[in-house]
C-alpha positions in Angstrom: 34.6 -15.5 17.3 31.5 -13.3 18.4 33.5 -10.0 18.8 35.8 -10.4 15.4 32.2 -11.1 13.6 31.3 -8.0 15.0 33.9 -5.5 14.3 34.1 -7.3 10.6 30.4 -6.2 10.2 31.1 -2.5 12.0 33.8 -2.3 9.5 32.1 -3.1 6.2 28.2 -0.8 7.4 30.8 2.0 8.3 32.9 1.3 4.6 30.0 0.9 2.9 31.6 -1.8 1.1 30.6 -5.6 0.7 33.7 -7.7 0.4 33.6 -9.6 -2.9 33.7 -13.0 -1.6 30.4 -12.4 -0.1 28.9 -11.9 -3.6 29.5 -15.3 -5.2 26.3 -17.3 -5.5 26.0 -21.5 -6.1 23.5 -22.3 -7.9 22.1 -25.7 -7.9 18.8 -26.6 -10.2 15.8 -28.5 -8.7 13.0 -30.3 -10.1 10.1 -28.4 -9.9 8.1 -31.8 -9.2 9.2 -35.3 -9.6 6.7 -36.0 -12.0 8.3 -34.0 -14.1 10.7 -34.6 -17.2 14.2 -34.0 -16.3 15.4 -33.4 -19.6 13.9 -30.4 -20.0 15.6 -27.2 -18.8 11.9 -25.2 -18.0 10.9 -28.4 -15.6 13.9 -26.6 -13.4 14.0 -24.2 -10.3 17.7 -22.3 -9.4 18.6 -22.4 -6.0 21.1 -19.7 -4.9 23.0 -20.5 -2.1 24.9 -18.1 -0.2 27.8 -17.4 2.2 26.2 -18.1 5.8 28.6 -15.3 6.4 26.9 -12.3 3.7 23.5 -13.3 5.5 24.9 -12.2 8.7 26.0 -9.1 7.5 22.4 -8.5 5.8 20.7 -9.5 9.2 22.5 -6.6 10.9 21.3 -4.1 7.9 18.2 -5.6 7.6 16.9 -4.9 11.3 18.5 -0.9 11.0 16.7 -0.7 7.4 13.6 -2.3 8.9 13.3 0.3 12.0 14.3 3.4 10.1 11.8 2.6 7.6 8.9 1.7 10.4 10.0 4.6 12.6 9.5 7.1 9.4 6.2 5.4 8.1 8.3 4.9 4.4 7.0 0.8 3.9 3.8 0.8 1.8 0.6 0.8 4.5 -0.5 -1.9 2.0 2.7 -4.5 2.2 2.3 -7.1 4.7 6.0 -8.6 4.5 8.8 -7.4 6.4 6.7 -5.8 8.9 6.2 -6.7 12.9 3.1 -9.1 13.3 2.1 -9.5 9.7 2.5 -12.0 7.6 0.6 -13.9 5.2 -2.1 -14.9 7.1 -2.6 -10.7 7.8 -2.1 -10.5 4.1 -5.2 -12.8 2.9 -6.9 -11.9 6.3 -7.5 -7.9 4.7 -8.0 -9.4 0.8 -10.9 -12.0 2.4 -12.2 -9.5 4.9 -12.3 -7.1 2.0 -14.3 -9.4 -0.6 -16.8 -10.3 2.7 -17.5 -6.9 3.0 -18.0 -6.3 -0.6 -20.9 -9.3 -0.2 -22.4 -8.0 2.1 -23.3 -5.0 0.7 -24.6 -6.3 -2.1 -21.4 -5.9 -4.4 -20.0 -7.7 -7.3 -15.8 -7.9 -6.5 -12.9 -8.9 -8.5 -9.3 -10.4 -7.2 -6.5 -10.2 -9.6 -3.9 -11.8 -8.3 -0.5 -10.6 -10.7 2.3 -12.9 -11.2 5.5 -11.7 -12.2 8.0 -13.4 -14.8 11.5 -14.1 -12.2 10.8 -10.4 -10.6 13.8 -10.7 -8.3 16.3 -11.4 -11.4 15.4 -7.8 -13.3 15.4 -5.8 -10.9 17.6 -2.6 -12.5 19.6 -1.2 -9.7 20.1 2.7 -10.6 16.1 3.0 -10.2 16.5 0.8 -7.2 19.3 3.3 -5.9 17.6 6.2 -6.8 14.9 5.0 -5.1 16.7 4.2 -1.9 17.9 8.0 -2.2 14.3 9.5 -2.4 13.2 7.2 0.9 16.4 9.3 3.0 19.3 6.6 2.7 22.4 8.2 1.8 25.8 8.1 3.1 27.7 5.0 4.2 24.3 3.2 4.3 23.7 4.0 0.6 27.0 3.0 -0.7 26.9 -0.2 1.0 23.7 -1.2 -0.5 24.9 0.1 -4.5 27.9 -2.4 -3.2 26.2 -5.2 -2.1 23.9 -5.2 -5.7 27.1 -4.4 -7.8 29.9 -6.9 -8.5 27.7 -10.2 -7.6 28.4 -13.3 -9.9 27.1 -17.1 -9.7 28.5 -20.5 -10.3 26.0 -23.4 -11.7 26.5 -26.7 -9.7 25.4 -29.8 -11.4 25.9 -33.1 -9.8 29.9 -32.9 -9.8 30.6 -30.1 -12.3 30.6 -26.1 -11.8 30.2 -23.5 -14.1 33.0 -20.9 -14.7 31.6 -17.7 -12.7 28.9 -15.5 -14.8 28.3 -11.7 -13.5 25.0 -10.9 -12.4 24.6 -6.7 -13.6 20.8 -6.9 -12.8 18.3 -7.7 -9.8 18.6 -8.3 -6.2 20.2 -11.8 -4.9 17.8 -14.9 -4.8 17.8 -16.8 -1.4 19.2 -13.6 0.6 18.1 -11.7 2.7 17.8 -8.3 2.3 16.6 -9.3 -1.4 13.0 -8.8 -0.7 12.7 -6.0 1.8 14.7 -4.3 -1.4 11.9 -5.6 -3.8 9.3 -4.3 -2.2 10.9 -0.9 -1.9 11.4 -0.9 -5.4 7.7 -1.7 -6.4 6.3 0.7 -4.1 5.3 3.4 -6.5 3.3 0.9 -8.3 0.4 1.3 -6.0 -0.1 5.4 -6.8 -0.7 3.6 -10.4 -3.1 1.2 -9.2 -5.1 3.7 -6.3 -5.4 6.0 -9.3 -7.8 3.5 -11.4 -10.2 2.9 -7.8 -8.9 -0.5 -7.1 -7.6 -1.8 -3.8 -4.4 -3.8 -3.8 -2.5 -6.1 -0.9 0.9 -7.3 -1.0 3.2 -9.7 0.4 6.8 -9.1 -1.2 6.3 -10.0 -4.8 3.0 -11.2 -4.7 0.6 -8.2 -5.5 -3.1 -8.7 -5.1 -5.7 -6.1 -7.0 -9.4 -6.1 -5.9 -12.2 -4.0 -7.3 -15.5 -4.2 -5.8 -18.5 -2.6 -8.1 -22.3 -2.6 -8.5 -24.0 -5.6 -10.2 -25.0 -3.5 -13.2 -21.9 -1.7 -13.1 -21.1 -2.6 -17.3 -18.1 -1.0 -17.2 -16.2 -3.1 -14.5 -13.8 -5.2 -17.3 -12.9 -2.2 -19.2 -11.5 -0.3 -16.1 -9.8 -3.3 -15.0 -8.5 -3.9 -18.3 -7.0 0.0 -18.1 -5.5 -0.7 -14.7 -3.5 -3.7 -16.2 -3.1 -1.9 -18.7 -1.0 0.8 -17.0 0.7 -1.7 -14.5 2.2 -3.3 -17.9 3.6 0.2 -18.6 4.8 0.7 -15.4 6.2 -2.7 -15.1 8.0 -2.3 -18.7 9.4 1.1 -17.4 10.9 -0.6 -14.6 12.9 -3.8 -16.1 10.0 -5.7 -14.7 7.8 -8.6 -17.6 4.2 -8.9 -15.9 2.9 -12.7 -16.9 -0.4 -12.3 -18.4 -0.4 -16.1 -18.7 -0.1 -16.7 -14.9 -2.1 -13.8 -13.3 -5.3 -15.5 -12.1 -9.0 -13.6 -11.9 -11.4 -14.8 -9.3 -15.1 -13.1 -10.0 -17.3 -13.0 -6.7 -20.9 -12.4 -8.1 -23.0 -9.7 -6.1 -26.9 -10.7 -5.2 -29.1 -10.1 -8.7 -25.4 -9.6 -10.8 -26.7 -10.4 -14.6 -23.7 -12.0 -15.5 -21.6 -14.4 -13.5 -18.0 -14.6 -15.5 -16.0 -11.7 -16.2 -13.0 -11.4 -19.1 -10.5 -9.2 -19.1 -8.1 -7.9 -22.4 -5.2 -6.9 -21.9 -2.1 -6.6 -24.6 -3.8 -8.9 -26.8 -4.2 -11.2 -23.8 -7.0 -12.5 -22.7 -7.8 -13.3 -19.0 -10.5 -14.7 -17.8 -12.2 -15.9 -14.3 -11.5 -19.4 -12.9 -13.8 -21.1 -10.0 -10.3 -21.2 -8.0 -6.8 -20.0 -7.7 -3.8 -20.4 -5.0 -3.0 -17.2 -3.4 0.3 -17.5 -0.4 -0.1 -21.0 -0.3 -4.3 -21.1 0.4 -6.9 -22.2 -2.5 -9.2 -19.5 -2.8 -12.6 -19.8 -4.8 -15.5 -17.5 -5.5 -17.9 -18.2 -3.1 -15.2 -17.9 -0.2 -16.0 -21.4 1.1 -12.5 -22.9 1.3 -13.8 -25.9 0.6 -11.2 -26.5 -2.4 -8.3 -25.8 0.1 -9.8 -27.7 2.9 -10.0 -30.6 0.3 -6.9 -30.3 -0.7 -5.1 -29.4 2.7 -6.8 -32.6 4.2 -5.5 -35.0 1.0 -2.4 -33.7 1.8 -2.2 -34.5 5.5 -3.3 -37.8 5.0 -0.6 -38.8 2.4 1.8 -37.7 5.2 0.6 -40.0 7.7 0.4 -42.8 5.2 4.0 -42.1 4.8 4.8 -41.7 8.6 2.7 -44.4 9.5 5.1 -46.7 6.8 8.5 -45.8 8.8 6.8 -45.2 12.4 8.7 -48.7 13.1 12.0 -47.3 12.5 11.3 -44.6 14.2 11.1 -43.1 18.4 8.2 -41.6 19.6 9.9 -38.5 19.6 11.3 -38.6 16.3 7.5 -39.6 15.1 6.4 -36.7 16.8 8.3 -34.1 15.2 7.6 -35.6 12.3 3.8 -34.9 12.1 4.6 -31.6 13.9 6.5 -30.7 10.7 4.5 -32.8 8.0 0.9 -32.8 9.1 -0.1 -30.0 12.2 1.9 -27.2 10.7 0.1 -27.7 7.1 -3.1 -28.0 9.8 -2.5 -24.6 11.4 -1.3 -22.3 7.9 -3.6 -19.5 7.8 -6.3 -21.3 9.9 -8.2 -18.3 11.1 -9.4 -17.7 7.6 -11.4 -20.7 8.4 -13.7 -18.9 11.7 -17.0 -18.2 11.4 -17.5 -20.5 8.0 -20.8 -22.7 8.5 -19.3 -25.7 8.5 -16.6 -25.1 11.1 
């Protein structure tokens, strides 16, 4: 099987051309939570699902997009996803290291963290092309990708019905997996636009986080933020992309002898302002860098697990049980636990 695989992947990266069957999507909704009410539509997640097959075939472009881009320095220096040992745990390591240092020193700091109405699903695929071609991929490679993005359609499963197919003309497949290595090429000239207003951004794939560090009696902090948002709305609007002022949490990190200790942003008529916490990649962040929200909240988490192993531990082995609160309890345990060293009470 091994060797057909192969030459059916040589064949299409040397084509440059997906075969359509590899472009049909199921998608099956899922309760957000189980609290929630089912009978409305919003309380919903999609799940694409996807040939097994079409994620082989991006696996093999994914590893030669990955290197060429690596080996010619083209992935933002900023972008912590799709890169050898990073991930998020690098990713909040540089935004808390940042705001630490900003402490020390005496300085007022603000984390913006932006959240994007369904990025993925807007995606317009002639910028995304064109910006393929500026980055050096042409040829074969070039015409593969326009034909992996081009002729897609999906199929809505619910319980035993199925929609008749709907074509998908706009953003990169949900649940693949060259979707967000092509995401975050496509959002990489959003940093010039942030850079340009003195912030400081991180990202991991979609998630973008902006942080501006100032003087305490720097007055002027809000309105340059504000202008920065601002021109990230333009940019975003230019590029198919909705940026959801609703969602996009501010986190305001007083400086020693700061007058004031809440900041509000405007922007488009919207109003943000600073909350005590917010979740950034999975960890609760608050504004005196404590963790002690997360460390609450990992901690009620890991005990509800046991309560719940410990309820079916008598139908289960003592390997099975271990695996168990390998999955369920240590691995929530070790996420991002190095963000945790030096804090007093460790």
């Amino acid at each position: 099987f091994l060797p057909y695989l192969t030459s059916l992947i040589n064949s299409s990266l040397t084509a440059g051309y997906v075969p359509s069957v590899f472009k049909r999507a199921r998608v099956a909704p899922l309760l957000k939570k189980p609290t929630l009410d089912p009978s409305h539509v919003n309380n919903y997640r999609p799940v694409s699902l996807l040939s097994f097959l079409s994620k082989t075939f991006e696996r093999a472009v994914l590893g030669q997009l990955s290197c060429y881009l690596s080996q010619n320095d083209l992935l933002d220096p900023n972008q912590s996803g799709f890169k050898t040992g990073h991930s998020t745990e690098t990713a909040l390591l540089c935004v808390t290291e940042a705001l630490r240092t900003a402490k020390a020193n005496s300085l007022s700091s603000a984390l913006i963290l932006l959240d994007l109405s369904a990025a993925f699903d807007t995606v317009n695929h002639q910028i995304l092309l064109s910006t393929l071609s500026e980055l050096g991929i042409s040829g074969a490679a070039h015409a593969w990708i326009a034909s992996y993005l081009t002729g897609r359609s999906y199929q809505v499963a619910w319980r035993e019905s199925v929609s008749a197919p709907r074509a998908l003309t706009t953003g990169v497949p949900q649940g693949s997996v060259l979707g967000p290595l092509l995401f975050s090429l496509y959002t990489k000239s959003l940093g010039s636009v942030i850079s340009s207003h003195g912030l400081s951004y991180h990202c991991y794939a979609d998630d973008t986080q902006l942080i501006f560090s100032f003087p305490p009696s720097d007055n002027q902090a809000a309105n340059r933020i504000s202008a920065c948002l601002a021109d990230i709305s333009v940019w975003m609007t230019d590029h198919h992309l909705k940026l959801n002022l609703g969602k996009t949490d501010l986190l305001f990190l007083p400086g020693k002898d700061c007058p004031f200790h809440d900041l509000a942003i405007t922007v488009d008529n919207s109003l943000v302002s600073s909350s005590q916490s917010a979740k950034n990649l999975g960890v609760i962040l608050d504004n005196t860098l404590s963790f002690s929200t997360n460390i609450k909240a990992v901690t009620r988490s890991c005990r509800f697990m046991l309560y719940n192993i410990r309820r079916v531990r008598p139908c289960l082995t003592q390997e099975a049980t271990q695996v168990l609160i390998q999955a369920l309890v240590i691995s929530r345990l070790d996420y991002c636990n190095s963000l945790l060293a030096g804090l007093p009470a460790c």
